[in-house]
N, C-alpha and C positions, 0 to 999 in steps of 0.2 A: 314563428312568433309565439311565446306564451304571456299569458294575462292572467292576474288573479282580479277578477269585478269582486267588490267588493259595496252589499247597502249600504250607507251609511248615514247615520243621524246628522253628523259634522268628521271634519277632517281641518286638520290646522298643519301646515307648513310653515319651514322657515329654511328658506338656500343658508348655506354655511360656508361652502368655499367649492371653487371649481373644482372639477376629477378630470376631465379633456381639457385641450385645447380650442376642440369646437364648441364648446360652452357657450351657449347663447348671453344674451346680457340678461339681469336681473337687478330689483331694486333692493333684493334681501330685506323685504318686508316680510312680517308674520302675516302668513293668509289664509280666510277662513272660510271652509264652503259648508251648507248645511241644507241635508233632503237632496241627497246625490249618490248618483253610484261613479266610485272613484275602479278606475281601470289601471292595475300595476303593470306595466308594460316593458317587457323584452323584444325586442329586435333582434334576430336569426342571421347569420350570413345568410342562407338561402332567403330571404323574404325579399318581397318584390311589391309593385302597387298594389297587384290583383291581392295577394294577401292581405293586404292590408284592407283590402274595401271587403274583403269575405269577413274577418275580423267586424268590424263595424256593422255590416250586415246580421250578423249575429249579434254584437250587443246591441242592435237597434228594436233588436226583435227583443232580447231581453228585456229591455225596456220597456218596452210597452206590455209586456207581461206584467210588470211589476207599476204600470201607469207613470212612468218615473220620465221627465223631460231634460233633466241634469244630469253634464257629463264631465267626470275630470281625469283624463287624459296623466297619466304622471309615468316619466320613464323610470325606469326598476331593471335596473342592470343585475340583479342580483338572480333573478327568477332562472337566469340560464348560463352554462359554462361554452358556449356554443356562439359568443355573439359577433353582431356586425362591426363591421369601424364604424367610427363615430362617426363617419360623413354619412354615410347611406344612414345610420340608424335614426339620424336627427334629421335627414329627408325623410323618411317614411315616418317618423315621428308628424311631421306637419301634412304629411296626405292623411294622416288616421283624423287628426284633426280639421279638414278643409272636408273629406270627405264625410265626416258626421256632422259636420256645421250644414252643410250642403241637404241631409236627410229630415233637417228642422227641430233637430236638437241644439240646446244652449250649452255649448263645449268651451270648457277652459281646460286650460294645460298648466303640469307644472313647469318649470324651466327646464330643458334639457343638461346635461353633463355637471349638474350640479351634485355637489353631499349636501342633504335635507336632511333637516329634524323636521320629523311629522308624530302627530297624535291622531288618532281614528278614534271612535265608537263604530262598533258597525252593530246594523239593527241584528235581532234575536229571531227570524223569520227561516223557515230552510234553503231557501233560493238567496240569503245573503250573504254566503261566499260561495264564490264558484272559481274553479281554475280551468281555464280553456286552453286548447292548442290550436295551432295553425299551420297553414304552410307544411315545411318535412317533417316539422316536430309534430305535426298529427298526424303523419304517415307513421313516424317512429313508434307512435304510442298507441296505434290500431295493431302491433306487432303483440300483442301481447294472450294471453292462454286464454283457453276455454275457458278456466277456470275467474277470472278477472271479471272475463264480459257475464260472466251469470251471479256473479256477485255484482254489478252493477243493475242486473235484471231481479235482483234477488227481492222478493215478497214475503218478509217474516209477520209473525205472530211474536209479541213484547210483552213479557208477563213480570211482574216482580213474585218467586215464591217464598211464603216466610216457612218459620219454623215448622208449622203444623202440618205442611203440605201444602197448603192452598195456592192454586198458579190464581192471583191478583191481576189483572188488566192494568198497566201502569196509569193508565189514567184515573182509575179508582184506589190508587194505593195512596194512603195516607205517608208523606214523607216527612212528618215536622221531626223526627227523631232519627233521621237517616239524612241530614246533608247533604255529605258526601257522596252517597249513593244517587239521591237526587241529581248532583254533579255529572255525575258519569252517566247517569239515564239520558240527562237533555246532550250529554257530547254523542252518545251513540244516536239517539235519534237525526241529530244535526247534519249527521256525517261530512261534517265539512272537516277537512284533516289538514286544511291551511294553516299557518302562525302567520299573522300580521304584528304581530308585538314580541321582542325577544325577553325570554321566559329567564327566571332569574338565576337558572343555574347557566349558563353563557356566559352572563358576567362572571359568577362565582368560579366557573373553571377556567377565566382568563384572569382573574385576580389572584386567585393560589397556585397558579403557574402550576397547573394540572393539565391545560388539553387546548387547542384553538385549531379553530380550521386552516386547512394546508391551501391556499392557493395555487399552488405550483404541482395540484391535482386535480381531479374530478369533484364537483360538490358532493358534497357529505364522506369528504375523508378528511379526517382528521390528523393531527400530530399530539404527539403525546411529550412533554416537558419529563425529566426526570421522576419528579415528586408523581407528576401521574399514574407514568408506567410504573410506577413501584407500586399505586392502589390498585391499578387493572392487575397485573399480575399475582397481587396477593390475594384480590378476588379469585383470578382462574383456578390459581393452586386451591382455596378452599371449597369450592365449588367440585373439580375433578375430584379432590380427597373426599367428599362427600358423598359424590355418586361411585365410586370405586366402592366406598363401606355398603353402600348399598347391594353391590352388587353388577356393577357397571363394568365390563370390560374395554378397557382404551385401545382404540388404531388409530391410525392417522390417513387420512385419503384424500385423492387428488382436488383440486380447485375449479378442474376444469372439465367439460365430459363433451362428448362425439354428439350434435346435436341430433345426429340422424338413424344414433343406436334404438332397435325400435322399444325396447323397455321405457329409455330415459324422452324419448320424445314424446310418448303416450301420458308421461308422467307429467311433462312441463303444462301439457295440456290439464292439467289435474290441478295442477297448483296454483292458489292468488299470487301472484308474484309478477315482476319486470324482471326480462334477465337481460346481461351484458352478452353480446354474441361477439366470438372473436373467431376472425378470420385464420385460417394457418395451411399454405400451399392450398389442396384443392377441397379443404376439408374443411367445416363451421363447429364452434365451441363456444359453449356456454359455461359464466363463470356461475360457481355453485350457489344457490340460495339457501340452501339449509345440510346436512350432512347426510340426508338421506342417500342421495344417490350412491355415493363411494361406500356406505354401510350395507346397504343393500342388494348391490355387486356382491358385496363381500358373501354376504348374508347367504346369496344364492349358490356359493359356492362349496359354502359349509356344509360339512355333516351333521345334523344336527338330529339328536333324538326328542324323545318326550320326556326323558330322562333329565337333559336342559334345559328343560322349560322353566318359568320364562330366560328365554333367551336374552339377556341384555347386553347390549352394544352399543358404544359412549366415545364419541370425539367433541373436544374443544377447537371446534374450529375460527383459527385465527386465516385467513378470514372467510367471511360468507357474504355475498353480495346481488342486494335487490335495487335495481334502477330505481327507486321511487320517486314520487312525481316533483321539479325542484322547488316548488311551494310548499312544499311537503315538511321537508329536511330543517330541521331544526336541532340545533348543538348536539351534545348526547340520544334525543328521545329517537331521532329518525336521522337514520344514516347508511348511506350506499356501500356501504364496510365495516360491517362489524364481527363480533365473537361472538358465537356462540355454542352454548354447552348443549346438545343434541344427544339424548340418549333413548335408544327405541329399544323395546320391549317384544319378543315375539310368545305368546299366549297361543296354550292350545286349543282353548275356547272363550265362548264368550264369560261364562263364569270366572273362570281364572285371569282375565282378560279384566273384569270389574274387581277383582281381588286384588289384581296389582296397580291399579288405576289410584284406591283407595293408599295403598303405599306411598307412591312417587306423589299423591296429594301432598299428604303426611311429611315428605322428603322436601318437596317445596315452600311448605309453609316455614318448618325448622331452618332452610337454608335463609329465608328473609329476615328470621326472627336471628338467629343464631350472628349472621353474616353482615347483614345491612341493618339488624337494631329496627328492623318493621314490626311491629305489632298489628294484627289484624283491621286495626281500626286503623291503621293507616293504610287498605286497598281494598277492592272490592271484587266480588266473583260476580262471573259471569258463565253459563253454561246455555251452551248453542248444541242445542238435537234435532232429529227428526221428530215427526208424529209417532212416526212409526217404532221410535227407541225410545221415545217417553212412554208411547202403551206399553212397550214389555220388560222397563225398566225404571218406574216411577222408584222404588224404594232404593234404586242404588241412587239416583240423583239428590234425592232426597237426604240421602247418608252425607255427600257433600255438603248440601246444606248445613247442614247438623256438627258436621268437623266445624266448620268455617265459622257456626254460632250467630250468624247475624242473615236475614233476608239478603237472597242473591237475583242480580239481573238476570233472565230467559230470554233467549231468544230462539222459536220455535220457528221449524220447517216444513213444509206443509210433505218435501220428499227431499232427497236426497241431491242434493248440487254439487258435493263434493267427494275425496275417497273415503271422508270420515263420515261417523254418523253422531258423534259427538264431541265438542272442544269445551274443554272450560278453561278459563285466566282467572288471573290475580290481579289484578288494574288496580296502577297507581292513578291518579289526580293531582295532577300537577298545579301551582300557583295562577296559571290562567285556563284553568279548570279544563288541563285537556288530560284524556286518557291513555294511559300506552300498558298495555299487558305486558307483566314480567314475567311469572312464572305460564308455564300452559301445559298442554295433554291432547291429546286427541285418540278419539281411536278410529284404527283405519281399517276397514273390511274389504280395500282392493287390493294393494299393492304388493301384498306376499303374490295373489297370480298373476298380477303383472311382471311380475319379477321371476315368477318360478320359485318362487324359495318354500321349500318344505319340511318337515319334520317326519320322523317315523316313529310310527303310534307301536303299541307292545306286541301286534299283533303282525309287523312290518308292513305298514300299509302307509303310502305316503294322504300327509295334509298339508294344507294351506293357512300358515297360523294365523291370528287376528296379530296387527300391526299398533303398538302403542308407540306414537311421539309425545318426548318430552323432551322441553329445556325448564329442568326445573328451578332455573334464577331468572329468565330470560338471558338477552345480549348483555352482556359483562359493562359496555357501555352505557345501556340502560340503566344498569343498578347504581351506577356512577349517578346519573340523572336523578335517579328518585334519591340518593342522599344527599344531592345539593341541594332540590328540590326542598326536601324534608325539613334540612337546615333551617334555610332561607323560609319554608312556615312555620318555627322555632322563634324564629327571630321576631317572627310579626305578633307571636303571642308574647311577646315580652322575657324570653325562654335564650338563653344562649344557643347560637349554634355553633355546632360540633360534629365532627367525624365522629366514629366507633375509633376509641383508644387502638384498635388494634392495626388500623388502618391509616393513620395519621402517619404520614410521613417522617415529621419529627415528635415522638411523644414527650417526650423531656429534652427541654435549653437551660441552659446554665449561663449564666448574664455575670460575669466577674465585675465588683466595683472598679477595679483598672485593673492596670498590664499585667502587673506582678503575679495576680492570682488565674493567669490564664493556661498557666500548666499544673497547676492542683485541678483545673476545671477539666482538662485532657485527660487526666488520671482518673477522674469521678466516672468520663463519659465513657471511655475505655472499659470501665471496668461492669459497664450496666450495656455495653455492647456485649460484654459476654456474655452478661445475663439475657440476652435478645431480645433487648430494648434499644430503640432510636434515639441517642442523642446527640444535641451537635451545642455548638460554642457561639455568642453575640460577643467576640470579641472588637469590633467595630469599636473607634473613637466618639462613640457618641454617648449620650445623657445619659445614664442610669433608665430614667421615665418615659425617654424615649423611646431605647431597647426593647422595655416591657409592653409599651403601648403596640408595638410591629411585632411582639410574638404573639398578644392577642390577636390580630388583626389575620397571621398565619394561623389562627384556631390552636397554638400547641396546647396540650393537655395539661403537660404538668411543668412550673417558672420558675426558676429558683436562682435567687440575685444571692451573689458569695464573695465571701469576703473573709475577715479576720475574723470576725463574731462566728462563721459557720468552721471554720478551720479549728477553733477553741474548744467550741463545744461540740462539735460532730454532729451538732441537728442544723437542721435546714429547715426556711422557711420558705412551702413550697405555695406558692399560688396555683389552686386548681380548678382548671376551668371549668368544668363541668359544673361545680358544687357552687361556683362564687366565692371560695372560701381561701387562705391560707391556714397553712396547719403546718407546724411544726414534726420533722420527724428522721430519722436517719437513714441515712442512704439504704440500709439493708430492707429498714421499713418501707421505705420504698419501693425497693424491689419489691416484695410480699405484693403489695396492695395495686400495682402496675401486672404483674403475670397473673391476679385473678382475672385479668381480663383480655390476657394476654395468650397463655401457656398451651390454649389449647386448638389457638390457630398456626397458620402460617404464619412465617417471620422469613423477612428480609432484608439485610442492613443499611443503613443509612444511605442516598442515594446520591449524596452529595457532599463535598466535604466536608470536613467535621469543622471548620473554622469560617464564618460566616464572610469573613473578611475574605478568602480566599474561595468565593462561589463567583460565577457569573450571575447575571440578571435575564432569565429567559424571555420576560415581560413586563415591557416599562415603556 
């Protein structure tokens, strides 16, 4: 059984139409409870009565922690990909309820097997969301690393430090000029990593027929529509071409590893993570969570001198995958499969070690700004150390500060919990003010002799380098998320939103006033495909005003409605969205002012036909 409780001020339902057959009756009335803790409820195949009264037993106990005597009961089929039939679910559905009625709490329920529209507030307190397990699903989820359970135990020190140095107590840090930052202080405090409301890029990548969850998978794997996989893609290639100029050499390494090799077992114990274990004949495997493992094999088998130092090694790993909790998992930001660009660094010391740390910053900030159109005031840093690596390294932390130009969150250790002794992100802030790290670093001081991997210094004498992780975009999905994201608070300030030109699926349509001119349009877009740019055709029987209104509404960049007036005179009048503007100009003009912004990424061609009329509809 899993549950998200959830405080809340008020909670408003309204049944919509049934999803079973066991669907109890309903009046499909709007209804409203307020000063209650609402309970999102999955049912297990394994679950049984005792579960369910263990379940209740604890949120009775939560209750009274929080003095609270209001209960509402709501099933949530959503919380698990693991569930009952609807006959057992909707029995132990009415024991969770008879049972807590029974305890002398005042339990209402929502309807069972219905689709509801619901609105929540939930209060602002830290004990106001919590996600529980029960039954096998809490056997599954005690399965998990060292590492996990002591970031659960984990007792930090919260500082904000600004420019001058000063590590600020966040409770005495004045925030009236830091909002945002503000934002991500109370999300990291909160640590509540539930979504109860779906964030606006969900909509946004099932409306531009970009991305939707796969059903006929695991939750949090996704499928990717055409137009999508042609932005992930031209991500990954910009991203690898980045870290290759840097310096990054690419392998490719397996998905899967020996759970009981003793390097990678020792390691799984090391890392925050959930992992998938697969069975094979008499043997256990684990699917990969980040690329370390197959780099590190690697790593340990190389020769490597002091001569190669830093050592860097770079896979795109399509894919990497962390069980995380299904309360969790929300569209792009959290997903049990994802990409990620994974490039570790081996340093002969700690010096050279903080020398390239200060690079791959530098390489990460350039890939946001460059790739995804972030400006720094659109995420925020954060840098997690020991005591022990802030006393012998105050001025390299500080130097981050100083790149980055604006006060960053701290988050201080009083010793060492992990293989690293320092991480810092780039955190975005999303529209319901949650946080998710894109770029990051760590430095790791175990894992080269975990692994054995060595270098030999001038004198032939082997060492144990220092271990730099980065993914300097974060998950490729991720970056997907902070541009719809982005968008969509574009939009709310009054501001159009938009892709990066370079990333638009379609950058230029051409809308012919009818039939006649829709092979002069074929010639235009032909010929600005060769110049590697995206264009496709609204040849569609519809309105003129209507065409134009559905190419804004796809975001394209640059509109251009043709006819005999554009045939005559060779200009074109192009509406562009970015500016709000039409402007008169010539195809070749065009091109010019399209490859500034173009020329110097990746490019790939249209991913759907060039004639609108002859497209499927991937979502409708």
């Amino acid at each position: 059984m899993r549950i998200l409780q959830l405080h809340a001020d008020f909670i408003e339902f309204l049944p919509i139409q049934k999803e079973v057959s066991e669907a109890e009756e309903s009046d499909r009335q709007l209804q409203r409870y307020e000063e209650i803790v609402v309970v999102f409820t999955a049912i297990e195949k394994e679950d049984t009565d005792s579960v369910a009264q263990e379940a209740i037993d604890s949120i009775k106990s939560f209750l009274d922690k929080l003095k609270v005597t209001r209960l509402l009961i709501y099933p949530y089929a959503h919380l698990s990909s693991n569930l009952a039939s609807p006959h057992t679910a909707r029995k132990l559905i009415e024991t969770l309820e008879n049972y807590a009625t029974s305890t002398g709490l005042y339990v209402v329920r929502a309807p069972f097997g219905w689709n509801k529209q619901f609105t929540i507030s939930v209060k602002g307190h830290p004990l106001a969301e919590q996600a529980r397990t029960f039954g096998a699903s809490a056997e599954q989820d005690q399965e998990e690393s060292m590492a996990l359970q002591a970031e659960e135990r984990l007792r930090s020190e919260w500082y904000i430090l600004n420019l001058e140095g000063n590590l600020i107590p966040i409770q005495d840090f004045d925030f009236k000029d830091s909002t945002n930052l503000k934002k991500f202080v109370d999300y990291e405090m909160a640590k509540a990593r539930t979504s109860t409301q779906i964030p606006p890029h969900v909509t946004l990548m099932k409306r531009l027929e970009l991305a939707d969850n796969e059903p006929g998978s695991d939750s949090g794997n996704l499928r990717y529509y055409p137009k999508g996989r042609l932005i992930k893609s031209l991500l990954e290639q910009f991203v690898t071409r980045k870290v290759i100029e840097y310096g990054g050499m690419e392998v490719e390494t397996p998905i899967m590893y020996d759970t009981d090799h003793p390097s990678l077992a020792s390691y799984l114990n090391r890392f925050p993570a959930r992992q998938y274990i697969i069975p094979s004949e008499d043997r256990s495997f684990f699917l990969r969570f980040s690329a370390c493992f197959g780099q590190f094999l690697m790593s340990h088998d190389a020769q490597i001198s002091y001569r190669h130092l830093p050592f860097r090694i770079y896979e795109l790993t399509r894919y990497s995958f962390r069980r995380e909790k299904s309360g969790e998992l929300t569209g792009l930001r959290r997903l049990r499969a994802f990409t990620m660009p994974d490039v570790h660094a081996m340093c002969g010391d700690m010096e050279q070690a903080l020398q390239e740390a200060i690079t791959r910053f530098n390489l990460s900030s350039e890939i946001l700004a460059e790739g995804l159109g972030l400006e720094k005031q659109d995420y925020e840093l954060a840098i997690r150390f020991t005591q022990e690596f802030y006393a012998k390294h105050k001025a390299f932390v500080l130097s981050l500060v100083n790149q980055f130009g604006r006060p960053a969150l701290v988050e201080m250790w009083p010793k060492k919990f992990f293989y690293f002794t320092l991480k810092w992100e780039l955190n975005f802030v999303d529209n319901l003010d949650k946080a998710s790290a894109l770029s990051t670093d760590q430095i790791d001081v175990e894992n080269a002799e975990r692994y054995d991997i060595t270098y030999i210094d001038d004198k032939g004498k082997k060492h144990y380098p220092i271990i730099l992780h980065c993914s300097p975009s974060g998950a490729i999905e991720r970056c997907i998320y902070a541009l719809l994201e982005k968008a969509y608070q574009d939009q709310m300030n009054q501001k159009t939103p938009t892709l990066p030109l370079w990333l638009s699926p379609t950058q230029i349509r051409f809308i012919p006033i009818s039939s006649e001119y829709v092979e002069k349009c074929i010639t235009l877009a032909t010929a600005l495909t060769k110049q590697q740019l995206r264009a496709d055709i609204d040849d569609r029987e519809l309105t003129v005003s209507n065409r134009i209104r559905q190419a804004e509404q796809e975001w394209i960049p640059y509109i251009i409605v043709y006819g005999k007036k554009e045939i005559k005179t060779s200009q074109m009048a192009i509406r562009k969205r970015n500016l709000g503007t039409i402007e008169s100009m010539t195809l070749n003009q065009l091109i010019a002012e399209a490859q500034e912004f173009t020329s110097s990424k990746p490019f790939k061609p249209l991913p759907l036909p060039m004639l609108l009329s002859n497209r499927p509809i991937f979502v409708g």
